[in-house]
C-alpha positions as CSV (number, residue, x, y, z in Angstrom):
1,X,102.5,68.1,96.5
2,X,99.3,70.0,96.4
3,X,99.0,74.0,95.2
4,X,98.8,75.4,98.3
5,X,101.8,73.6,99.2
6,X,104.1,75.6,96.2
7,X,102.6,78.4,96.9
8,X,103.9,77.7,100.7
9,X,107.3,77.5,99.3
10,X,107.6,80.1,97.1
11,X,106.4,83.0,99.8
12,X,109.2,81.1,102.2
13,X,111.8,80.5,99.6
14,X,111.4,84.2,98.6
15,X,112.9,86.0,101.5
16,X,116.2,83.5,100.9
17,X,116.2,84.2,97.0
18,X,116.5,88.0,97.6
19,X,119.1,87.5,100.1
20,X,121.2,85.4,98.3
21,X,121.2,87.6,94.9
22,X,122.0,90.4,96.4
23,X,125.3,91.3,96.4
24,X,127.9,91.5,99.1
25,X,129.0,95.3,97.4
26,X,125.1,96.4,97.1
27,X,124.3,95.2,100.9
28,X,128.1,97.5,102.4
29,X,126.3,100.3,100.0
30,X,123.0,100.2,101.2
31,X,124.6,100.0,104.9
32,X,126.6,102.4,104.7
33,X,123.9,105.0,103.2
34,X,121.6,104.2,106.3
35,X,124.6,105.0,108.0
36,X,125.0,108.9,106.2
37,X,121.3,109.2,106.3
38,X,120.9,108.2,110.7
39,X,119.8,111.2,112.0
40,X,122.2,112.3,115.3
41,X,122.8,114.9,117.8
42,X,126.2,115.1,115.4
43,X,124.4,116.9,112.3
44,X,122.3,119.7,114.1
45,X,125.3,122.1,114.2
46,X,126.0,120.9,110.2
47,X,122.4,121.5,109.2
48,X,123.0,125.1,111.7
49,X,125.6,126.3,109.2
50,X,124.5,124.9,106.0
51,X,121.0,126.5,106.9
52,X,122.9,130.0,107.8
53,X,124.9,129.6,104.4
54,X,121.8,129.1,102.7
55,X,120.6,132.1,103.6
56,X,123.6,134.7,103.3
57,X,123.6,133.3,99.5
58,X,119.7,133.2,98.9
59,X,119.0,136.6,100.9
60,X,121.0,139.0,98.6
61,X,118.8,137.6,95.2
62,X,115.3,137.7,97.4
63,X,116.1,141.2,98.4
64,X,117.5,142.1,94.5
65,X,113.8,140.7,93.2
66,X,111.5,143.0,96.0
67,X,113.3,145.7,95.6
68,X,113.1,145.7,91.2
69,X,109.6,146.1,92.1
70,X,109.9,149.5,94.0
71,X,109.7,153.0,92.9
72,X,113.5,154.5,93.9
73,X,111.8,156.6,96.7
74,X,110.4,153.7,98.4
75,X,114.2,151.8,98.2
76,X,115.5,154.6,100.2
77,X,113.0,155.3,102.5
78,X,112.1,151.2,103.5
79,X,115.1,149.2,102.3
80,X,114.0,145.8,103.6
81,X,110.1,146.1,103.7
82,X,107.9,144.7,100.7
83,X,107.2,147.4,98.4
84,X,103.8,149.6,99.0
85,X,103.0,149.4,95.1
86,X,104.2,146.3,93.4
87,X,105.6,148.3,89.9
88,X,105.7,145.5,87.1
89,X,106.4,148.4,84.6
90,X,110.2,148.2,86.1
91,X,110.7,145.5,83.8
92,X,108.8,146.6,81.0
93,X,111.5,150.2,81.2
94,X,114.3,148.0,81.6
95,X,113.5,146.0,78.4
96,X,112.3,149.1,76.4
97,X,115.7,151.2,77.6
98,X,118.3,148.9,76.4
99,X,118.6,145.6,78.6
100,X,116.7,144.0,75.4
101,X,119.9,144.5,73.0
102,X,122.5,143.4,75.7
103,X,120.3,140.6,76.3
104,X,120.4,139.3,72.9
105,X,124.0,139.9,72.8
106,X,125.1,137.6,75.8
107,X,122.5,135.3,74.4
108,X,124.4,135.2,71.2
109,X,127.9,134.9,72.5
110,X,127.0,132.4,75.9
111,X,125.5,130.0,72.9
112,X,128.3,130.0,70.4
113,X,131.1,129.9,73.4
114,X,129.4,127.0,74.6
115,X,128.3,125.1,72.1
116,X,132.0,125.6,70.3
117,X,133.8,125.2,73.6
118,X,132.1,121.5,74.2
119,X,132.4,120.3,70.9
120,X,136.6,121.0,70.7
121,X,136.8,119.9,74.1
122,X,134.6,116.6,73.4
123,X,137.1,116.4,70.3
124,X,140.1,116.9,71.9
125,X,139.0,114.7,74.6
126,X,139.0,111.6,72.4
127,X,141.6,112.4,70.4
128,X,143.4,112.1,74.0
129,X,141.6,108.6,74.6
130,X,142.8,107.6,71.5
131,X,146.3,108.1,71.4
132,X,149.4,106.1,73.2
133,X,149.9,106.9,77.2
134,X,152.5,108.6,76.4
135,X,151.9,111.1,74.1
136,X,148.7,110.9,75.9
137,X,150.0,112.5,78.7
138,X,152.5,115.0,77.4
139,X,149.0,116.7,76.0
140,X,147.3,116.1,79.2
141,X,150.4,118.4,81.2
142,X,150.1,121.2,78.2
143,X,146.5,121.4,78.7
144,X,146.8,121.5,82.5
145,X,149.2,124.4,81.9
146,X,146.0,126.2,80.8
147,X,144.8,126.4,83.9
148,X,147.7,128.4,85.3
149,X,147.4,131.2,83.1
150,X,144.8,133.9,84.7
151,X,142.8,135.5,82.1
152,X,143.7,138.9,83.4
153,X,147.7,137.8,82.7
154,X,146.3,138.1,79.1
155,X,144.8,141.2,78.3
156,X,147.4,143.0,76.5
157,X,148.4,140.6,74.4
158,X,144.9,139.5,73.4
159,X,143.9,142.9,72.9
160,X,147.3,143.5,70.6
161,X,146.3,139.7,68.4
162,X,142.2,140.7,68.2
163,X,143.3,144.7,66.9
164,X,145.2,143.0,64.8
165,X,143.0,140.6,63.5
166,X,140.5,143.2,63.1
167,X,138.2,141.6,65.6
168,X,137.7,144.3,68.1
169,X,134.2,145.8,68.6
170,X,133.2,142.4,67.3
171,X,131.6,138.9,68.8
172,X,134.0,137.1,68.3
173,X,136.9,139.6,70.4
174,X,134.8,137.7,73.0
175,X,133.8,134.6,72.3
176,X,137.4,133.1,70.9
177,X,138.6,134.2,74.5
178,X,136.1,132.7,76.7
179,X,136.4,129.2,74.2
180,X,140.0,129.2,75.0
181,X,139.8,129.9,78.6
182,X,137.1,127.4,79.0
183,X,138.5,124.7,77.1
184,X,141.4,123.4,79.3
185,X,138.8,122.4,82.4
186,X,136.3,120.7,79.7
187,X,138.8,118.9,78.4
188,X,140.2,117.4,81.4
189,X,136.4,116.5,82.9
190,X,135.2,114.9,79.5
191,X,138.8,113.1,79.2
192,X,137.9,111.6,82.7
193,X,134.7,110.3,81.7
194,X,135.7,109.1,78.2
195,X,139.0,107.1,79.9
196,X,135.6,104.9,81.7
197,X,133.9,104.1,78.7
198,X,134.7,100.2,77.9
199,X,136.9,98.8,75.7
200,X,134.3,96.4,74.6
201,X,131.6,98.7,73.3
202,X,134.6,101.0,71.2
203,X,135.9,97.5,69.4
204,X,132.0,96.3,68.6
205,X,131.6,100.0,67.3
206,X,134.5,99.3,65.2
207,X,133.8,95.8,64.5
208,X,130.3,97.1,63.3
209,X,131.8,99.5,60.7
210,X,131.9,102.8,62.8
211,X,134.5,105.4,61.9
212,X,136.6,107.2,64.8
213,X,133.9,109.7,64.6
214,X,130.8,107.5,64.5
215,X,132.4,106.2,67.4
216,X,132.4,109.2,69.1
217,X,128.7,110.2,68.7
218,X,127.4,106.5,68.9
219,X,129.3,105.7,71.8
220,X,131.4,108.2,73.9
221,X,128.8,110.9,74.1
222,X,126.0,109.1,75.1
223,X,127.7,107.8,77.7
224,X,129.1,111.1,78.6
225,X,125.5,113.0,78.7
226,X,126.3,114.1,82.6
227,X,129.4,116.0,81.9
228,X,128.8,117.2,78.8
229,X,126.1,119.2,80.2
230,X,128.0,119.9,83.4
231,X,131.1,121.4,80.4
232,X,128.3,123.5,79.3
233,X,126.8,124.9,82.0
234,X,130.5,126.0,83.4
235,X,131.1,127.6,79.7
236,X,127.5,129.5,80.4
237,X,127.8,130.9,83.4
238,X,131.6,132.7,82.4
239,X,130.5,133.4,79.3
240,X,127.0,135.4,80.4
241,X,128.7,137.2,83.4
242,X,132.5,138.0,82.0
243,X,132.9,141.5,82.7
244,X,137.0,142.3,81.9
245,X,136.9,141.0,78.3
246,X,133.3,142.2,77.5
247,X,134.6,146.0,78.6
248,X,137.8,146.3,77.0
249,X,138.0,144.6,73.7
250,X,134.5,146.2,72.7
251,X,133.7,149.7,72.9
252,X,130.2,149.3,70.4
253,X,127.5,149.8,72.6
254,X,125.2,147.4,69.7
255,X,127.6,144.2,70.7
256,X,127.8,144.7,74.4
257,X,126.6,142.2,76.5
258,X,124.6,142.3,79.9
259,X,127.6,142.7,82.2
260,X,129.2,145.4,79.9
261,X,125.8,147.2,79.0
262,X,124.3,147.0,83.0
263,X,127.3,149.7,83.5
264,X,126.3,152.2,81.3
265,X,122.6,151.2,81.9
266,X,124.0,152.6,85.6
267,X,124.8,155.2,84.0
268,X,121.9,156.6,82.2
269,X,119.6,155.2,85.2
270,X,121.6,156.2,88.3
271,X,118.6,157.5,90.1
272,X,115.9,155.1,89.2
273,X,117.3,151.8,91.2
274,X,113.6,149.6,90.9
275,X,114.7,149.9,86.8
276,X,118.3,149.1,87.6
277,X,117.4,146.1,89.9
278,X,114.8,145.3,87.7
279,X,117.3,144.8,84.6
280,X,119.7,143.1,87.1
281,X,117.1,140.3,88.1
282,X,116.6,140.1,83.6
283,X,120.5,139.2,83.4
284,X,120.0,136.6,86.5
285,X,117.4,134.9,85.5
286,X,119.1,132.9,83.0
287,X,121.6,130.9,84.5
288,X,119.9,130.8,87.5
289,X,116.9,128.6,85.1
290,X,119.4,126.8,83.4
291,X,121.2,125.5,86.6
292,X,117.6,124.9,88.2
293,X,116.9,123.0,85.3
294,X,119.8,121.2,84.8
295,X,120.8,120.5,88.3
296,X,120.6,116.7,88.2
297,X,122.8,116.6,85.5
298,X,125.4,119.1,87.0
299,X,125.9,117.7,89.8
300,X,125.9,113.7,88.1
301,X,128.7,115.3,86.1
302,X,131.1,116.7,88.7
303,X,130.9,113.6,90.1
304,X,132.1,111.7,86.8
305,X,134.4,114.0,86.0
306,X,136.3,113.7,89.2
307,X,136.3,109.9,89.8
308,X,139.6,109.1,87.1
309,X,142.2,111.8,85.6
């Protein structure tokens, strides 16, 4: 057999090679996602409404970002219209007038909420993993409990433990609320992930030497990356715009944060609106960035989180 004849074979036998590898689950996949992707009459009405949606949602925060850039005359008199002078100094009063201090506040409180609220619920998580099904799931239904309770059922009596802990007026009359609040929900989406990681890699962790918690870092959390972030962006987003906790358990205008402060930054500003939407599109930007940013992630983690309980 000559070269040219094995090289006759192999682009013929090639073809048959990749048909035979690939496997019968991969091939009903890769159907059916033709399938969901087939452009029909079907999905103009879909696309209609999705497009409409977008826009009812997207509309409000264009209009909020034009208008921080008008003068409060120009607001009344041409609501919808660009503005005649584009005023960057809106932004620059805004900061200079007190958004700066409420800024650094939330910034201060979304960070340790978060980062605290991920790291018990990461722990708590594989404590769950960990222990018999039973007992297991006796924890699972007391966390799920946690759910039920509305945050608003427990304003009094917060208010009552934090004056009595001395914690009023403080960071943490805000942050130990929002941790609690936000902790059942992490816990059951990181629990969900955790239950998928294999058996295999935990016992040649062990086998290797690892501890319970060397286990946990080496192991669970790396495999976990998608919800972890996805915990943590949920945590963020209450934690930067909670307004009933942030108003009554502090009174200190130095330890409000943005959704607190941008009332009484009404207040002071109640007939300069371009400064007032100008410190509004400051407390937006954030979380909008960090779900721009961390998108692929988020949405990789809801979908994790909600394939086992």
């Amino acid at each position: 057999m000559t070269v040219s004849d094995l090289d006759h074979v192999d682009t013929v036998a090639a073809p048959d090679t990749i048909a035979v590898t690939t496997s019968a689950p991969d091939r009903v996949r890769a159907r059916r996602r033709r399938k969901v992707n087939r452009w029909t009459p079907w999905n103009i009405p879909v696309y209609a409404v999705l497009a409409v949606y977008a826009v009812a949602i997207a509309y409000p925060l264009f209009w909020m970002v034009i208008s921080s850039f008008k003068a409060s005359g120009d607001i009344y008199a041409d609501p919808w219209g660009l503005p005649s002078t584009w005023l960057v100094g809106n932004y620059a009063a805004a900061w200079d007038r007190g958004i700066s201090d409420y800024f650094v506040n939330s910034l201060i409180v979304t960070v340790t909420s978060t980062v605290a609220t991920v790291l018990i619920a990461a722990l708590c998580a594989f404590g769950m993993v960990r222990l018999p099904q039973r007992l297991a799931g006796v924890v699972l239904i007391v966390i799920m409990g946690g759910l039920v309770v509305a945050p608003q059922v427990s304003l009094i009596p917060l208010y009552r433990l934090l004056d009595a802990l001395g914690l009023l007026n403080t960071y943490w009359a805000m942050i130990l609320p929002y941790v609690a609040f936000r902790l059942p929900m992490a816990i059951i989406l990181i629990r969900s992930v955790f239950l998928a990681v294999p058996v295999e890699l935990v016992d040649a962790a062990t086998i290797d030497g690892c501890r319970s918690l060397q286990v946990l870092r080496h192991v669970y959390l790396p495999l976990s990356r998608s919800v972890i972030v996805t915990a943590a962006v949920l945590t963020a987003y209450f934690a930067w715009n909670e307004f009933l906790f942030a108003i009554v358990y502090v009174d200190a205008d130095a330890v409000r944060t943005i959704p607190a402060g941008l009332m009484a930054f009404r207040d002071a500003l109640s007939t300069d609106w371009g400064v007032l939407l100008a410190g509004l599109v400051v407390a937006a930007l954030p979380i909008v960035v960090l779900f721009i940013a961390l998108q692929r992630y988020f949405v990789a983690g809801v979908a994790a989180g909600s394939v086992k309980g």
